[in-house]
N, C-alpha and C positions, 0 to 999 in steps of 0.2 A: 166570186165565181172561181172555180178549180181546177184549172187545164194540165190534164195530165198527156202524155205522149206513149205511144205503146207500138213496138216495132212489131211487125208481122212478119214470121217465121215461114210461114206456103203462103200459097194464094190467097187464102179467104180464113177467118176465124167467124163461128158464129157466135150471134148477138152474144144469146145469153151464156158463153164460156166469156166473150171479153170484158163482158160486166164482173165478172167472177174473178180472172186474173188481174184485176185492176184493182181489185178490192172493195168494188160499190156495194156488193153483192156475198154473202157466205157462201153460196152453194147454186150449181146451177139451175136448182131446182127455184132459190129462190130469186135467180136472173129472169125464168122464167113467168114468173110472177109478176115481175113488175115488168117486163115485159107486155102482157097480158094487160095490166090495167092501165097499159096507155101513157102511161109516165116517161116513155124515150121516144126520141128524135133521130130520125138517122139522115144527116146531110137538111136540115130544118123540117123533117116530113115528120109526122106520129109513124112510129114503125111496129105492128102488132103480131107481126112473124118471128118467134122466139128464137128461129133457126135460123133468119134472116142471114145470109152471106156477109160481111164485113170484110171490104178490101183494101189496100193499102189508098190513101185519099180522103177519105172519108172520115167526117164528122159526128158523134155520138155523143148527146147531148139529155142530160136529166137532171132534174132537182139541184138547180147551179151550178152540176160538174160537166165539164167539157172534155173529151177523149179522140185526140186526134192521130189516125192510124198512119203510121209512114209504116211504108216496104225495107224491106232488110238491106243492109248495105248502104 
């Protein structure tokens, strides 16, 4: 399993941009996507809202990679 870290810059990043700056994902079209067929967890839930808010705290979870969001500073 692959636990990456990823500082948050504002308040919120959505799903499928942090899939994308993390590197799971090419494009957000196809964050999107997998978004869509159910393959992420956000904080241990299925998350199927592409736009879904991502905040400093929280846990993003697929296909054995783990993404854990801290706030800036």
């Amino acid at each position: 399993m692959t636990e990456t870290g990823f500082e948050l810059e504002g308040d919120y990043i959505e799903l499928n941009q942090l899939l994308k700056l993390v590197g799971v994902v090419d494009s957000g079209g196809a964050g999107k996507q997998l978004v869509a067929s159910g393959a992420v967890r956000v904080d241990g839930e299925v998350e199927l809202r592409k736009t879904c808010k991502i905040r400093a705290g929280q846990v993003v979870e697929l296909d054995g990679a783990t993404i854990r969001v801290m706030g800036a500073g």
